[in-house]
C-alpha positions in Angstrom: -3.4 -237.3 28.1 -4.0 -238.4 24.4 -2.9 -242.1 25.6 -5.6 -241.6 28.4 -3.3 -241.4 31.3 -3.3 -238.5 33.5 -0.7 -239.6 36.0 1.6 -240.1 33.0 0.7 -236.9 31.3 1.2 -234.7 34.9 4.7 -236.9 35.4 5.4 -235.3 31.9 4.4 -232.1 33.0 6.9 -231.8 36.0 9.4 -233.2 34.8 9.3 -230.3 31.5 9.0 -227.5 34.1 12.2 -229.1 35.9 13.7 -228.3 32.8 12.9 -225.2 32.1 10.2 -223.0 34.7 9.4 -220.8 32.6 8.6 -222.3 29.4 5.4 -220.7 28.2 4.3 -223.6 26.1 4.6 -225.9 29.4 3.1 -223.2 31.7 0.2 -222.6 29.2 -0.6 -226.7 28.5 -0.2 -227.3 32.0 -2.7 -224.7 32.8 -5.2 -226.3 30.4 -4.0 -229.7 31.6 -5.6 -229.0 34.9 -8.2 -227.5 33.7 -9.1 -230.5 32.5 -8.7 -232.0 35.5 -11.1 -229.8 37.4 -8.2 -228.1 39.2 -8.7 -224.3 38.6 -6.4 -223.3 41.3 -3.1 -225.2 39.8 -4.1 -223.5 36.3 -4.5 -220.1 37.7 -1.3 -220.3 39.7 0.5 -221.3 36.0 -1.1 -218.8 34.0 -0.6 -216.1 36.5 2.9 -216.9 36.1 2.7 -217.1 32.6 1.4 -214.0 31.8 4.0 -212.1 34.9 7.1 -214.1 33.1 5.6 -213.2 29.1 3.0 -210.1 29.8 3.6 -209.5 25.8 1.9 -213.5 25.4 -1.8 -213.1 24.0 -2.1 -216.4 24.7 -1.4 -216.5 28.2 -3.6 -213.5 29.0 -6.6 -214.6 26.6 -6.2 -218.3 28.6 -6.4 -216.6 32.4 -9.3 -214.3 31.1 -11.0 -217.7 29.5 -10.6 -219.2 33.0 -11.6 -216.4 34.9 -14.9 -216.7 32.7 -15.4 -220.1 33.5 -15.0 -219.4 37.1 -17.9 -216.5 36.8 -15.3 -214.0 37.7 -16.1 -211.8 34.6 -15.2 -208.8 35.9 -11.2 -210.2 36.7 -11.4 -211.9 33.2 -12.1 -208.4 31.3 -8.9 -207.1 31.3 -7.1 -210.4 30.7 -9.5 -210.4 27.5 -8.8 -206.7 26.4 -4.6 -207.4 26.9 -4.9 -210.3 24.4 -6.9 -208.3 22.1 -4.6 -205.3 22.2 -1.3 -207.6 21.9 -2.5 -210.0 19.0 -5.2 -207.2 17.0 -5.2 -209.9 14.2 -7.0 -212.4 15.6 -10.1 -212.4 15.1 -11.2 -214.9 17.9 -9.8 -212.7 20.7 -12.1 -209.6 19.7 -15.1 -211.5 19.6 -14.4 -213.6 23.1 -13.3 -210.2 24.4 -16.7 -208.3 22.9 -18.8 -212.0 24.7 -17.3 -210.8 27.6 -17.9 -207.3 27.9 -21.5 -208.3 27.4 -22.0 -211.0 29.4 -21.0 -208.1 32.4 -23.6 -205.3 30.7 -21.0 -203.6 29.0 -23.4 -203.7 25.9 -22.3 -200.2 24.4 -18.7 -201.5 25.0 -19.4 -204.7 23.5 -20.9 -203.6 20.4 -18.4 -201.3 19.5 -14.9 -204.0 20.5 -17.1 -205.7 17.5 -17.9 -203.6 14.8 -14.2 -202.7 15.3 -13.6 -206.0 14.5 -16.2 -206.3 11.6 -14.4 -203.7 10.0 -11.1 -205.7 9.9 -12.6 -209.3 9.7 -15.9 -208.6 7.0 -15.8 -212.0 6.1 -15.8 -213.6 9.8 -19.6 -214.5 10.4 -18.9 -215.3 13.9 -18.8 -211.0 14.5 -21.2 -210.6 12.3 -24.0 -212.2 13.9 -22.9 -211.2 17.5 -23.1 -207.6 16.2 -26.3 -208.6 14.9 -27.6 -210.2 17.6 -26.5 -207.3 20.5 -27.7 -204.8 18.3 -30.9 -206.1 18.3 -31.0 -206.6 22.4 -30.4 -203.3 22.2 -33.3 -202.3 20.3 -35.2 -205.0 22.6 -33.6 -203.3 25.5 -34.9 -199.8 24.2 -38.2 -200.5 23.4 -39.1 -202.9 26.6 -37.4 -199.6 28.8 -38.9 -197.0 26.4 -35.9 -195.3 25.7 
């Protein structure tokens, strides 16, 4: 793909997963490989497999939840997002994509709290601390346009 040749770059692919099926660095750059490539289906089919053949992978669940996002099914991507979170807790990127997604579905309460979690063990990330900002002022927002 870096040389600009797709056919090359899913020859490459096939022929690593001939190898070895259940390489998790081949399932997962696969996945994003057709991604790329505007084919969601192929990528889900890998990282489904991915995450049944290494459910302990953060990786593999945060990239199915990412995917599921993409493909506006938010409510499937949730609990990819929550796994990650729970099997890598010192990464702060998980929490926060996990807390975007619990909002993004009204799960504001939720949200807020997945990131002042996270604030409390990343202070210095500024990433969660302006999305805890920013939803606790929607909040207020919220409050004030409903009156409660």
């Amino acid at each position: 793909m870096a040389e600009g040749d797709p056919r090359a770059a899913h020859t490459s692919f096939e022929k690593a997963l001939q190898r070895d099926d259940t390489s998790l660095v081949t399932l997962l750059n696969y996945a994003d490989f057709h991604r790329a490539q505007g084919n969601d289906t192929e990528a889900e089919g890998l990282l489904t497999r991915a995450t049944s053949l290494y459910p302990d992978s953060a990786d593999a669940h945060l990239a199915l939840g990412l995917l599921r996002v993409r493909q506006k099914r938010t409510a499937e991507a949730i609990p990819e997002l929550a796994r990650a979170v729970q099997l890598a807790p010192t990464n702060s990127n998980y929490a926060y994509v996990y807390a975007v997604g619990l909002y993004s579905t009204g799960e504001v309460d939720s949200a807020v709290s997945v990131l002042e979690k996270a604030r409390a063990r990343f202070p210095a990330n500024a990433q969660i601390e302006n999305a805890v900002q920013a939803y606790c002022a929607d909040q207020k927002q919220q409050g004030a346009l409903t009156g409660t």
